[in-house]
Backbone as CSV, one residue per row, in Angstrom:
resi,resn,N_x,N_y,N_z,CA_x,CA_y,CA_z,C_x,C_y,C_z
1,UNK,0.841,-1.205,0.000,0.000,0.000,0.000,0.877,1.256,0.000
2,UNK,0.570,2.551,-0.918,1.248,3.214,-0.712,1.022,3.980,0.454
3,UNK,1.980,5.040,0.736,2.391,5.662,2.238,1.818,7.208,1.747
4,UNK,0.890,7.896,2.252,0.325,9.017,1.837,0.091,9.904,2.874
5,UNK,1.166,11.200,2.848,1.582,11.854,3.598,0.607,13.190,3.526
6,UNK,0.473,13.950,4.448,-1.172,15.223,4.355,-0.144,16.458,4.104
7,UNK,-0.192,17.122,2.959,0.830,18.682,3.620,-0.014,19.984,3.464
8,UNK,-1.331,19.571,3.872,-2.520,20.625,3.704,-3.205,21.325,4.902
9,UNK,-2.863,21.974,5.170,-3.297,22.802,6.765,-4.644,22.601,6.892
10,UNK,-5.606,22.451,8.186,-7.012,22.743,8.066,-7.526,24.019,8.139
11,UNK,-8.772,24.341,7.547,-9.174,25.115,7.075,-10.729,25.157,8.351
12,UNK,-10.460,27.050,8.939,-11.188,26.756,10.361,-11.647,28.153,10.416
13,UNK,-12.834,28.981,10.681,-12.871,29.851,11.064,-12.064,30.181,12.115
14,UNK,-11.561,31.926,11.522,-10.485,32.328,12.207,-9.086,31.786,12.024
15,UNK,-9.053,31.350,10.758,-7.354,30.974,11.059,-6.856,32.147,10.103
16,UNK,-5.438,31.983,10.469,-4.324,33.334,9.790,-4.730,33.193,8.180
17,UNK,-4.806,34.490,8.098,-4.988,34.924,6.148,-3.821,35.716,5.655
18,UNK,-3.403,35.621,4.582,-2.597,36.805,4.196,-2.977,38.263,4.245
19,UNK,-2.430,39.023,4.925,-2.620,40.410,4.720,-4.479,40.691,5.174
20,UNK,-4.766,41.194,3.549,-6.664,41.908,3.785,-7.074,40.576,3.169
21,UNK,-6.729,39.521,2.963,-7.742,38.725,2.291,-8.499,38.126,3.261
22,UNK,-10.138,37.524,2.255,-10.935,37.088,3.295,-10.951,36.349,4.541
23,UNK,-11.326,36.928,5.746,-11.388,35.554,6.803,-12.386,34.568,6.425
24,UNK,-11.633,33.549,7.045,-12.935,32.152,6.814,-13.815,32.525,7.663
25,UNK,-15.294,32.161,7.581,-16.646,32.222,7.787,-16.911,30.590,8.043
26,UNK,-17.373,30.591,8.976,-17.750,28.840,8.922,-19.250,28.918,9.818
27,UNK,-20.074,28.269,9.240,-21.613,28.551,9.956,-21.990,27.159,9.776
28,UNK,-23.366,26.408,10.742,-24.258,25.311,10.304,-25.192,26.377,8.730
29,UNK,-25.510,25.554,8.347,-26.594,26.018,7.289,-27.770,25.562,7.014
30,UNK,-27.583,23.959,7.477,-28.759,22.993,7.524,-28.205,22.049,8.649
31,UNK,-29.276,21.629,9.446,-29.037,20.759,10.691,-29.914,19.291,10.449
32,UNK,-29.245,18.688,10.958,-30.189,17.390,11.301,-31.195,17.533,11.631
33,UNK,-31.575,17.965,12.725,-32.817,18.511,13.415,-33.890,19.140,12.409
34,UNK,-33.002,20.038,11.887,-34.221,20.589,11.088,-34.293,19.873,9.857
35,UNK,-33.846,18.637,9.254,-34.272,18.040,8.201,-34.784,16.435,8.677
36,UNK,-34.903,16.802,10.130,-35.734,15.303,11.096,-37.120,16.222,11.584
37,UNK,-37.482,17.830,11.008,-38.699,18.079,11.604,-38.478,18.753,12.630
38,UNK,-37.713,18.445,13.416,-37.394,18.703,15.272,-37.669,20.451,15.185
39,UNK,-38.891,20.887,16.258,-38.802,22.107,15.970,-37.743,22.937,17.146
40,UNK,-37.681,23.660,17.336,-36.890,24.400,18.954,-35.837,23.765,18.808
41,UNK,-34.980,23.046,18.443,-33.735,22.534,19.221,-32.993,22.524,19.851
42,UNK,-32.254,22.000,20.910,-31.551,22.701,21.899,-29.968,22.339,21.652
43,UNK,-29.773,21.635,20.807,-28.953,21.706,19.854,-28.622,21.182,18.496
44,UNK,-27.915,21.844,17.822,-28.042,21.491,16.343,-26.755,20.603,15.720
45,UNK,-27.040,19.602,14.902,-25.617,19.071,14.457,-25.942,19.206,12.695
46,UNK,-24.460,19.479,13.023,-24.642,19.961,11.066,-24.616,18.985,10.176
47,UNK,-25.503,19.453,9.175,-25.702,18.438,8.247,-24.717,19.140,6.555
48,UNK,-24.734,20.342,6.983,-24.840,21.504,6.158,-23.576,22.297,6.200
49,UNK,-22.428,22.602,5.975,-22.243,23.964,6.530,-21.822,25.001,5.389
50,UNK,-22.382,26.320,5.996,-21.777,27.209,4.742,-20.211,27.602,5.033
51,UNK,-19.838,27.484,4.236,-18.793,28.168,4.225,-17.784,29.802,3.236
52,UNK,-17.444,30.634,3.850,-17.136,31.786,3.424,-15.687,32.254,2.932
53,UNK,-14.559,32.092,2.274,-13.051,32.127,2.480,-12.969,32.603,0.931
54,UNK,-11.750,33.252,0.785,-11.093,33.653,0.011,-10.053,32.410,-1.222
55,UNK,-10.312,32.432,-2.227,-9.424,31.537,-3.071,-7.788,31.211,-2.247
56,UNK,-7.132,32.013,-1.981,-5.952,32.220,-1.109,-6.419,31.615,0.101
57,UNK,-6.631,30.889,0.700,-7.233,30.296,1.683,-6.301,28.862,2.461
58,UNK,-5.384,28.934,3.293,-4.738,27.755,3.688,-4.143,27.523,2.648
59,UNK,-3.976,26.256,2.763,-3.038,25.423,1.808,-3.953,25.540,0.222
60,UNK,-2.628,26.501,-0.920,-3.117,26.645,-1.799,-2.736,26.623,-2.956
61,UNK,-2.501,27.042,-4.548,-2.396,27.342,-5.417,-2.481,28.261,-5.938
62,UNK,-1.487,29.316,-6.538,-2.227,30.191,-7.210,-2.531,30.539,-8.904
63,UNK,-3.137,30.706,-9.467,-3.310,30.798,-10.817,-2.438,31.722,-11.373
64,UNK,-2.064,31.341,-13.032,-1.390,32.175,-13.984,-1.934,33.820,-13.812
65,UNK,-3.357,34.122,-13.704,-3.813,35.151,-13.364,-3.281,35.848,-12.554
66,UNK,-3.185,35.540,-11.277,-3.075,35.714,-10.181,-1.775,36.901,-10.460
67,UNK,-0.214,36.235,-11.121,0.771,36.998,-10.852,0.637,38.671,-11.587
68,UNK,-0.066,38.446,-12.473,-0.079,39.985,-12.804,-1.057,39.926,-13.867
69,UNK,-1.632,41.370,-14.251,-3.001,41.523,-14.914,-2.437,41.398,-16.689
70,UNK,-1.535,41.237,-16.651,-1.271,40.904,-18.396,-2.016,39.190,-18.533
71,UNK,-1.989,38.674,-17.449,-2.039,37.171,-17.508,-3.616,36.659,-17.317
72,UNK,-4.659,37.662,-17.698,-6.101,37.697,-16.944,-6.569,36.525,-17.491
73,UNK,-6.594,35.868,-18.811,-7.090,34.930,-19.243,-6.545,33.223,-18.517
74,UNK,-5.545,33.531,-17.756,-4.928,32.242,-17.645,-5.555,31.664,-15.853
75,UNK,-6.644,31.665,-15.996,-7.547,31.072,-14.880,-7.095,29.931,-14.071
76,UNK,-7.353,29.443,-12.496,-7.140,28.229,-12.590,-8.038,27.053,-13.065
77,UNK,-8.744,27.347,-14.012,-9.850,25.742,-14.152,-8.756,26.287,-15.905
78,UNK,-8.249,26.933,-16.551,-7.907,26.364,-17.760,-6.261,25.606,-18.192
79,UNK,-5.680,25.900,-16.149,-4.289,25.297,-16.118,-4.486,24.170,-16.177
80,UNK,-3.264,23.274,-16.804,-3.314,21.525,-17.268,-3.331,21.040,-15.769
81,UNK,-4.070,19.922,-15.711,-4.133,19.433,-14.595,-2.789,18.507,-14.129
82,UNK,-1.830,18.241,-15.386,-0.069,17.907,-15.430,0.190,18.608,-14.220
83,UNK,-0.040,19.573,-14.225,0.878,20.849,-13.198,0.699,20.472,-11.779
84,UNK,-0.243,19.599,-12.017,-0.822,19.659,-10.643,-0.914,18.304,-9.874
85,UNK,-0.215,17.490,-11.130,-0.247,15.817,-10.527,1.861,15.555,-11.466
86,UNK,2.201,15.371,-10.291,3.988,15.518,-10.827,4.744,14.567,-9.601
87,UNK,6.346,14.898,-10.746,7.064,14.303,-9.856,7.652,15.016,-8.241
88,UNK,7.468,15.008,-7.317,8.530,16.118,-6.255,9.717,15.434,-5.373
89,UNK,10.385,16.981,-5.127,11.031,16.502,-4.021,11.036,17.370,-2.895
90,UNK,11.748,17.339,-1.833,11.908,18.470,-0.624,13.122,18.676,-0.288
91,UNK,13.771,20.020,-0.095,14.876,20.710,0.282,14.573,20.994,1.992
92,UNK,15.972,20.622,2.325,15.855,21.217,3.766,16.626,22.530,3.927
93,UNK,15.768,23.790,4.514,16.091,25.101,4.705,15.973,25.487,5.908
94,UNK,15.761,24.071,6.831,15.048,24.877,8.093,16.112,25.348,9.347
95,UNK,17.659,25.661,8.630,18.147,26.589,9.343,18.045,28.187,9.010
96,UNK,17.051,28.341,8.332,16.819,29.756,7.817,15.649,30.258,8.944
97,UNK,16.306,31.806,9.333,15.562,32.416,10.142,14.556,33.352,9.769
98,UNK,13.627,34.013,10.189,12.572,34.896,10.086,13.422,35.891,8.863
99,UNK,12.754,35.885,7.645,12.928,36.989,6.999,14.403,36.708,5.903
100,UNK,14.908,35.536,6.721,16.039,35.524,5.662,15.401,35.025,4.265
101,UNK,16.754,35.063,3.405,16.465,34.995,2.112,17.021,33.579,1.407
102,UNK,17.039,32.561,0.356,16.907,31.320,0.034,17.933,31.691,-1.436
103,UNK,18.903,31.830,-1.630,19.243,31.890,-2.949,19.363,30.400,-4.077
104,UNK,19.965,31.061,-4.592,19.472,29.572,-6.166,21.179,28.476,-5.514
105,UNK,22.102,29.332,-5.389,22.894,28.820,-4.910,22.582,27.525,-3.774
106,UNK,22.318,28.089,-3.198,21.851,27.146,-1.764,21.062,26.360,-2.258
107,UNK,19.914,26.180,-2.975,19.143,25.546,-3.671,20.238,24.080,-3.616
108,UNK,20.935,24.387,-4.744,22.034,23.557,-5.815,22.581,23.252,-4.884
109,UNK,23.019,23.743,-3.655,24.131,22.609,-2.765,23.100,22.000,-1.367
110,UNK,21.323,22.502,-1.606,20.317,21.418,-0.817,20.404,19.912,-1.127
111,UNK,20.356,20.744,-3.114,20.174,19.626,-3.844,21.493,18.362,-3.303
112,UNK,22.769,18.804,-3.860,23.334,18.050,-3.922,23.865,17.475,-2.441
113,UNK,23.555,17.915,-1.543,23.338,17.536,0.164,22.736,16.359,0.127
114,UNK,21.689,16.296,-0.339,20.361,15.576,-0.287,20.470,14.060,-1.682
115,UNK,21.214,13.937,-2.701,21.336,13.242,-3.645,20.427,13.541,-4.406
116,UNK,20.164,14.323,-4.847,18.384,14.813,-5.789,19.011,15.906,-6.784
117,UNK,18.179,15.694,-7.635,18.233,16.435,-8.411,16.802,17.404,-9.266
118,UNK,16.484,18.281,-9.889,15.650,18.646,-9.981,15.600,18.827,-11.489
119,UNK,14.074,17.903,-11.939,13.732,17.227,-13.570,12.544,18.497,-13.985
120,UNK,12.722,18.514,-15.233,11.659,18.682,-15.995,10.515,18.767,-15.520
121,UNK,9.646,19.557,-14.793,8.122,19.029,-14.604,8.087,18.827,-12.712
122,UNK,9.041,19.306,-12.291,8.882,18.900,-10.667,8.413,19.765,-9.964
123,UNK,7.915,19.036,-8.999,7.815,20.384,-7.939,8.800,20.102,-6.886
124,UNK,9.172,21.375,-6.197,10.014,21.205,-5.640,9.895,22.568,-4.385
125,UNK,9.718,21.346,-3.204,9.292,21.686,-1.477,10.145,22.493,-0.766
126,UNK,9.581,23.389,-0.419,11.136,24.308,0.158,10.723,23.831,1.457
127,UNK,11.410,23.188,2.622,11.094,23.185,4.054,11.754,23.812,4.673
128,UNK,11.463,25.065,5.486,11.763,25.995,6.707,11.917,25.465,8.065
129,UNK,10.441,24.898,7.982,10.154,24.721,9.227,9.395,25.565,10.190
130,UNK,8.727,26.569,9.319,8.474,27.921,9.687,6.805,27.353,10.568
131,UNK,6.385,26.626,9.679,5.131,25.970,10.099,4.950,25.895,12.101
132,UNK,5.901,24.388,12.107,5.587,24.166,12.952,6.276,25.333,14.398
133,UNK,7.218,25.900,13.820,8.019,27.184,14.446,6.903,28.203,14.832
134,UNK,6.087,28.766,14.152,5.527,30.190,13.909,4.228,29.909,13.609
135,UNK,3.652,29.060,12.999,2.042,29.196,12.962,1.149,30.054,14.036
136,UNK,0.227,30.643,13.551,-0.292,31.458,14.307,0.180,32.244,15.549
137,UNK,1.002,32.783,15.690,2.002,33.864,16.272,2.439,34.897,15.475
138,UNK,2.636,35.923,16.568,3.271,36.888,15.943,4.445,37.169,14.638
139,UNK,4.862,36.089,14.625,6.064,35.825,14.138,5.581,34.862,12.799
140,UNK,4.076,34.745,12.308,4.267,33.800,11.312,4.247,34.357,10.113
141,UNK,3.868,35.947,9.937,3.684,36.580,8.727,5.459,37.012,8.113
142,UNK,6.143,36.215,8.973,7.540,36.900,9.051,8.507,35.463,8.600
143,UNK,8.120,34.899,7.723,8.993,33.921,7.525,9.791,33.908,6.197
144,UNK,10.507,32.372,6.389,12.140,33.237,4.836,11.153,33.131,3.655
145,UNK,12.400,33.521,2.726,11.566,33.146,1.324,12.705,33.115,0.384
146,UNK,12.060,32.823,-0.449,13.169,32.359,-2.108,13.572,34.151,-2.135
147,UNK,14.862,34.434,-2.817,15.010,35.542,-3.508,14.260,35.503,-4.912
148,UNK,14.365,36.992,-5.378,13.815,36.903,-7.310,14.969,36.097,-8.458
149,UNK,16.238,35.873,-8.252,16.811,35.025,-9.092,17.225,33.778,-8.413
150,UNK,16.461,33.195,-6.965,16.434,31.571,-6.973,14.798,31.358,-7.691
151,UNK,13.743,31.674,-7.591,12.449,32.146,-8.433,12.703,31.858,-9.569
152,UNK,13.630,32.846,-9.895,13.714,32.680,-11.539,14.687,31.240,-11.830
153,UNK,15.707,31.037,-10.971,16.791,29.992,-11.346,15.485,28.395,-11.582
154,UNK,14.495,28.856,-10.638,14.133,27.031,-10.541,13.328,27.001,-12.187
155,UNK,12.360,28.340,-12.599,11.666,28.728,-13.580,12.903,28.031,-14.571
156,UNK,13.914,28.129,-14.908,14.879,27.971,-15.663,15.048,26.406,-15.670
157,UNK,14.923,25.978,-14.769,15.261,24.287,-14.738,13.398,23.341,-15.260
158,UNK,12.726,24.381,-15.550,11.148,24.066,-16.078,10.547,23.243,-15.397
159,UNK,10.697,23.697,-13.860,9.614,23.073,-13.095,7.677,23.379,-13.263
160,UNK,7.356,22.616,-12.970,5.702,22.972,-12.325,5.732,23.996,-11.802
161,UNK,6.151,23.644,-10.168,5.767,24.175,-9.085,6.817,24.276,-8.006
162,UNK,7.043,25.392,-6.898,7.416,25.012,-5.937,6.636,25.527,-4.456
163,UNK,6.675,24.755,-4.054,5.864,25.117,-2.628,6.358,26.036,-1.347
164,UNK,6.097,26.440,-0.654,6.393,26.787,1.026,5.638,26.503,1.994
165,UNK,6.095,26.484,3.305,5.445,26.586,4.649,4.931,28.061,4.943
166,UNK,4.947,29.026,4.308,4.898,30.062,4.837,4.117,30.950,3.889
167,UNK,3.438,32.138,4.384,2.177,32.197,3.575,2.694,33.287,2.487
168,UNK,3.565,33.256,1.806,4.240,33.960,0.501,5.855,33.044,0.063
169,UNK,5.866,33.145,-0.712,6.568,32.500,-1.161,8.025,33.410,-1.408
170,UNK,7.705,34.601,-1.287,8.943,35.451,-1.195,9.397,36.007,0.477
171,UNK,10.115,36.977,0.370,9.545,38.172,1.508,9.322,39.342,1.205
172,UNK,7.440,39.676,1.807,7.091,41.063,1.591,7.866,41.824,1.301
173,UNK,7.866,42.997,0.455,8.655,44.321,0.324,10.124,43.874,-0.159
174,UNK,10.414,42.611,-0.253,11.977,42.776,-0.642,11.984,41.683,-1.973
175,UNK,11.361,40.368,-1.980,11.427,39.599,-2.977,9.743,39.003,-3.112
176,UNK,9.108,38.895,-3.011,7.638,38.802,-2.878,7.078,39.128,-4.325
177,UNK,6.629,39.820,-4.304,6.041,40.547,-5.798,6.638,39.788,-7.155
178,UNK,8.178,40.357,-6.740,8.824,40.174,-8.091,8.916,38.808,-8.303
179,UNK,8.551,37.532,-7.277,8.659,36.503,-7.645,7.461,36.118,-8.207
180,UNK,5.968,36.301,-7.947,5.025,36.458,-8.531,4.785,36.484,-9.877
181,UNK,5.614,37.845,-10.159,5.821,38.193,-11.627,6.364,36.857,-12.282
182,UNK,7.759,36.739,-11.367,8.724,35.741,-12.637,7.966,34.445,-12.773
183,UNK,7.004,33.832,-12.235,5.904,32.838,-12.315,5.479,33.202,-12.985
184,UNK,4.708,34.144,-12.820,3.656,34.275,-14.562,4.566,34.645,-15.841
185,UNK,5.516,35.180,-15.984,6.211,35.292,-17.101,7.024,34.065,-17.316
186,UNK,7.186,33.211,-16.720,7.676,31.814,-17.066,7.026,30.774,-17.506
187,UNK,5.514,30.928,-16.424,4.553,30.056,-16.388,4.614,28.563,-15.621
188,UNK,4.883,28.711,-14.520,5.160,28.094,-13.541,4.180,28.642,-12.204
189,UNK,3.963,27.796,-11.180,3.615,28.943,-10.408,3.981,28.215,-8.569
190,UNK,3.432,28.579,-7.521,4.097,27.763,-6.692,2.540,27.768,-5.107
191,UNK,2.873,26.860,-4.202,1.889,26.626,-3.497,2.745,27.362,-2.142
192,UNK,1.519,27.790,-1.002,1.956,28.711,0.098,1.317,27.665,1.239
193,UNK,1.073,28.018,2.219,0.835,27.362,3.625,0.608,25.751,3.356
194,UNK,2.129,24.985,3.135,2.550,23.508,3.424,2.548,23.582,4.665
195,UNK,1.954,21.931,5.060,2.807,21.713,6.217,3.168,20.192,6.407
196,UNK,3.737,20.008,7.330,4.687,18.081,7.498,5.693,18.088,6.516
197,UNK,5.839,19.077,5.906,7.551,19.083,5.111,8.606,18.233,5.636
198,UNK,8.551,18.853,6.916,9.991,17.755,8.092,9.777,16.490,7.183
199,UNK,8.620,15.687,7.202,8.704,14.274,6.988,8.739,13.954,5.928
200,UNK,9.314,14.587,4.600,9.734,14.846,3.408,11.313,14.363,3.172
201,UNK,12.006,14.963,4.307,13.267,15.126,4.591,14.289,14.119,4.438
202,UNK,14.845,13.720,3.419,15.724,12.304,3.538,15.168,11.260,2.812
203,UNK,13.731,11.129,2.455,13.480,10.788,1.220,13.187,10.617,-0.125
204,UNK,14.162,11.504,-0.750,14.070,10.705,-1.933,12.796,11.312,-2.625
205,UNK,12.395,10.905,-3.675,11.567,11.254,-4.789,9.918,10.699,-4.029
206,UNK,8.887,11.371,-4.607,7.713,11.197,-4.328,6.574,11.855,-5.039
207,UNK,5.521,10.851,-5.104,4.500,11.363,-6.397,4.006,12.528,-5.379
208,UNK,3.801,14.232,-6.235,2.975,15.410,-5.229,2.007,15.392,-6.170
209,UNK,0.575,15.578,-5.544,-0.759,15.333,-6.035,-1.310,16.436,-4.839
210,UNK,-1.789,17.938,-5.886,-2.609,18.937,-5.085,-3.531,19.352,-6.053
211,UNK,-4.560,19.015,-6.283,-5.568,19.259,-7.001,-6.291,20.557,-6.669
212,UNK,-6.618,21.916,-8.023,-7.635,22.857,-7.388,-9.031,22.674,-7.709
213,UNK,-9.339,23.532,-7.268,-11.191,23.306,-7.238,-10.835,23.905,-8.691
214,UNK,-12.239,23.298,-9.633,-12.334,23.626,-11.087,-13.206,25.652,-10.911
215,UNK,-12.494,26.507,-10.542,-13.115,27.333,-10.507,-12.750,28.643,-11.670
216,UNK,-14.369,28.940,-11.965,-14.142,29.132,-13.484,-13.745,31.039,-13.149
217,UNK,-12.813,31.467,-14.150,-12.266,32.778,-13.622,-10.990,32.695,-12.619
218,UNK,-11.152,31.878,-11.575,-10.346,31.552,-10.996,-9.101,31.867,-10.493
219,UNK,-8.311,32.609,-9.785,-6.888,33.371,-9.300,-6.300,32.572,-8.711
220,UNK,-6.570,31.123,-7.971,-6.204,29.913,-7.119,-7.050,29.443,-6.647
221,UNK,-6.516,28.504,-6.037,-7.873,27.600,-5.118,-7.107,26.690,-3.808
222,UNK,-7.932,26.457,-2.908,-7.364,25.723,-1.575,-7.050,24.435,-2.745
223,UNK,-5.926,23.993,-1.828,-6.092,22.541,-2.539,-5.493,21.508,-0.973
224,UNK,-5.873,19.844,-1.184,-5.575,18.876,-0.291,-4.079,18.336,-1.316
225,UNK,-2.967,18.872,-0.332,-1.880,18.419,-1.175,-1.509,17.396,-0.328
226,UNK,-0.749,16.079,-0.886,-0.068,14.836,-0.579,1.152,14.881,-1.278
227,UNK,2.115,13.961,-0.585,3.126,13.398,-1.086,2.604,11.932,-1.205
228,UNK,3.030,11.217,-1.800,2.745,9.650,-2.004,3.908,8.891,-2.442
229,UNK,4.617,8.113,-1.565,5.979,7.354,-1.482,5.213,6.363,-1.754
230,UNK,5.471,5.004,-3.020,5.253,3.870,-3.446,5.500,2.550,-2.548
């Protein structure tokens, strides 16, 4: 049987958002009770729930759109679903502190630390460690990130995707944006709030499978990402 690892945060009213984007909303909408008749209840169990959140929402994806408005047509329901079912691997970064920066260099000697190499079509896991460090604290909007020419260096090796623990994939105000950009002008793009990276660490190659919601217009979507070791 294969071994199928979760690297998808739950999704909860009130958990951390980027910046102004939407908070999650989580309500009953329809109850047992009220689809058993029961009038008054003195309590309700959900049968139903609505839910309220922003595309950017937890563990996610973001669309070709997304990096900049030249790219408006490139939705996530018309990206290949290839992009989104690949080969990966995981880098260990998690001696990097709040705010530091990830160059392409370091990348190349994770890689070759680790015996891996990075193919055609991969995605490829940056682990911090920032997750289990900083989640919901003061300190979690403050974690490392790729510079704009390790961004561009992986774009160059024609990956998919690469992921983070941390809810941007750059750092605000210094490499952030411009990595955005170099995604959509490459056409690549990368996933934000991973988590269980650690247990990535030391092995080796693994099928990554993060599927988005088919949403039409689309800028990203939550997705349930796995690793899957054979």
């Amino acid at each position: 049987m294969p071994e199928i690892i979760d690297l998808s945060q739950d999704i909860y009213a009130g958990m951390p958002v980027y910046k102004d984007l939407p908070q999650v909303e989580m309500s009953i909408h329809n109850s047992h009770e009220e689809w058993d008749g029961i009038k008054n209840p003195t309590t309700k169990t959900a049968a139903v729930h609505k839910l309220v959140l922003g595309e950017h929402t937890g563990t996610h994806v973001d669309a070709i759109n997304h990096m900049a408005k030249q790219y408006e047509g490139q939705s996530i329901d018309t990206m290949p679903l290839s992009m989104f079912y690949t080969e990966g691997i995981c880098l260990d970064f998690s001696d990097k502190g709040l705010k530091e920066l990830i160059y392409s260099e370091e990348i190349k000697k994770a890689c070759d630390t680790a015996g891996l190499s990075i193919k055609n079509g991969d995605t490829v896991l940056i682990h911090t460690d920032h997750y289990r460090k900083h989640f919901n604290t003061e300190h979690w909007g403050h974690g490392p990130g790729l510079t704009a020419e390790a961004a561009r260096w992986l774009g160059e090796q024609k990956i998919a995707a690469f992921g983070v623990e941390t809810m941007s994939p750059g750092v605000p105000k210094i490499s952030n944006k411009e990595i955005h950009y170099i995604c959509g002008e490459m056409g690549f793009t990368h996933y934000e709030n991973m988590i269980n990276l650690h247990t990535l660490i030391g092995r080796g190659r693994f099928r990554f499978i993060a599927l988005p919601l088919k949403i039409k217009g689309g800028t990203g979507s939550p997705v349930r990402a796995v690793a899957v070791f054979e």
